[in-house]
C-alpha angles and dihedrals in degrees: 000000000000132000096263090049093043083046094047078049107056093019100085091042088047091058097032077063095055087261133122120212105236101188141328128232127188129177163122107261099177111311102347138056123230139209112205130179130197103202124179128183132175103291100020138270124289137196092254088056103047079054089061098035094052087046083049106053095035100066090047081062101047099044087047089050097201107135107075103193124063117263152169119254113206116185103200133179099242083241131227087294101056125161136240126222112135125079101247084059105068084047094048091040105040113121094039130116119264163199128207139182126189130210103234114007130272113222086343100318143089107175129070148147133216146100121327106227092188133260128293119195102299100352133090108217117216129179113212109180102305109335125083114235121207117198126181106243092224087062094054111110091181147336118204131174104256104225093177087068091036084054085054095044095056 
């Protein structure tokens, strides 16, 4: 079972259970793979929820018995750096300060900071002072929400 399918699988039970699905990471860290989901929810996620959360869908994957190999399943709060991937996201979150990374450089660079402006068809808009930044979304490596910046801006 791969990442998309584990993620078609708990997300409906993550949002069924007032939660939203942030982002999903699967791998092998040493000898052991890992499941590790990134949940968010109005009001945040708390300890207690990421508890409940982690009893929940494991149990979904276990009674659908579809990964084979044993693994570790981590619940997290998607922090005050979280990133931003799905589409929704670049809407919520425009007009926020950022952090990008590309993939391969643009004019020598692949890191900056500025406003998200939002996504447009395939291009992630940036503001960066007062210049607007298109990047191809293909090129984009990572957005995250800068807190550093947020901490600045209250």
């Amino acid at each position: 079972m791969d990442a998309r399918e584990i993620e078609t699988l708990v997300t409906p039970l993550v949002e069924q259970e007032g939660g939203e699905l942030v982002d999903l990471q699967w791998r092998r860290e040493g000898a052991r793979w890992v499941l590790r989901l990134f949940l968010d929810k109005p009001g945040g996620i708390t300890l207690d929820d990421c508890e409940y959360f982690s009893d929940r869908v494991g149990a979904l994957l276990d009674e659908a018995g579809k990964i084979e190999q044993s693994y570790v399943l981590e619940i997290s709060s998607p922090g005050l750096d979280r990133i931003i991937k799905k589409d929704k996201d670049f809407e919520r979150f425009a007009g926020k300060a950022v952090k990008l990374r590309l993939k391969l450089a643009d004019d020598g660079q692949r890191r900056f900071a500025g406003t998200l402006e939002g996504l447009s068809g395939g291009t992630v808009l940036v503001r960066i002072g007062a210049d607007l930044k298109e990047f191809e979304r293909g090129n984009v490596d990572e957005v995250r929400l800068d807190d550093a910046a947020a901490l600045e801006q209250e």
